[in-house]
N, C-alpha and C positions, 0 to 999 in steps of 0.2 A: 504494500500500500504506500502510494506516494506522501510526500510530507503536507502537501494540502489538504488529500483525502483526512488524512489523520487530524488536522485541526479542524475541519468541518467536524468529525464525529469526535470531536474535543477529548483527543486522547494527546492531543497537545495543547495549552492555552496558547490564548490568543486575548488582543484586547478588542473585542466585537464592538462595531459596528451600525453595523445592520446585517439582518438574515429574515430568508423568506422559505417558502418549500423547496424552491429553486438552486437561488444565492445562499451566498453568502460576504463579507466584507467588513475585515479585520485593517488593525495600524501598521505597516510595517515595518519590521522589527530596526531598520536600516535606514531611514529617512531621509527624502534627497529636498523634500521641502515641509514648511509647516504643515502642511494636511500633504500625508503620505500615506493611501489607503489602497491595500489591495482589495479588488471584488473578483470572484472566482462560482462558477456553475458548482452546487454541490454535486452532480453526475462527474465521473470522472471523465473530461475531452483533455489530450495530450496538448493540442496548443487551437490557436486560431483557425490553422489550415483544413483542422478538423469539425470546428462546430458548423451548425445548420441555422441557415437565414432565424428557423423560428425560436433558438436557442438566442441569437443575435438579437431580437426585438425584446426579448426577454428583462434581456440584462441590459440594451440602453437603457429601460425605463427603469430597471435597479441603479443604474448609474447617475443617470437625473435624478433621482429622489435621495443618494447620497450626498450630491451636490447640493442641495436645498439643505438636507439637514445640517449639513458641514459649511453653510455661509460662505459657499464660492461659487454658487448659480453664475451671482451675477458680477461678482468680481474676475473675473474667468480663470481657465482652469487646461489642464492639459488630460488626455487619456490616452496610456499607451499599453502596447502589447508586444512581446517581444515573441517572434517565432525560431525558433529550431537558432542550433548552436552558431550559424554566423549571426544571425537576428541578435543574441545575447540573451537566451532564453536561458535561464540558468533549472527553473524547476517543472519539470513534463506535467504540469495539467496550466490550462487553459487560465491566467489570471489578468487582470487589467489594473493598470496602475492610475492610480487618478491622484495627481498631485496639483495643488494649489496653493491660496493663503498668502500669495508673495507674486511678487513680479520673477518670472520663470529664465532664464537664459537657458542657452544650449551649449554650455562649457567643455562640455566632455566630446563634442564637434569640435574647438577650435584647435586642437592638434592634427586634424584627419585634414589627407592633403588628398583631394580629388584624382592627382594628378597619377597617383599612386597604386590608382585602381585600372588604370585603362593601358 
């Protein structure tokens, strides 16, 4: 069982969020900004490239309603998802990162040289 599966069936703490029959959406334990929250399908899906449109509709509107509770609606907000190991996907189930709270930069870009790839 992967280490999400396991905090979903809270055999690992976590600091919740929010949770539905669906989701779920804990703090991350790692912080890259003041609201740093992972939401994750309590169904085990490996990453993005595997979930289904109606999983998709699901969890935008888990992800809207954590943004209203979390007071970054309308100050905005970033949501990301990393797939498969060049993506930086470090844990195989399906999570979204949604970080806020702060004006966001893309720091961990300004070392990558385009030029490098092609």
């Amino acid at each position: 069982m992967c280490l999400f599966c396991k905090i979903v069936n809270k055999e690992i703490p976590s600091n919740i969020v929010a949770e539905n029959d669906d989701f779920f959406a804990f703090h991350d334990i790692n912080p890259k900004a003041p609201v740093h929250i992972l939401a994750i399908p309590k169904l085990h899906v490996d990453s993005f490239a595997e979930t289904t449109p109606e999983m998709m509709a699901g969890m935008t509107s888990f992800i809207q309603e954590i943004t209203k509770t979390e007071n970054i609606k309308d100050s905005g907000y970033r949501v990301i998802t990393n797939i498969g190991e060049n993506g930086g996907q470090e844990v195989k189930h399906l999570h979204f990162h949604i970080l806020g709270g702060a004006k966001l930069s893309w720091d961990h870009l300004t070392d990558s040289n385009p030029k490098a790839f092609l």
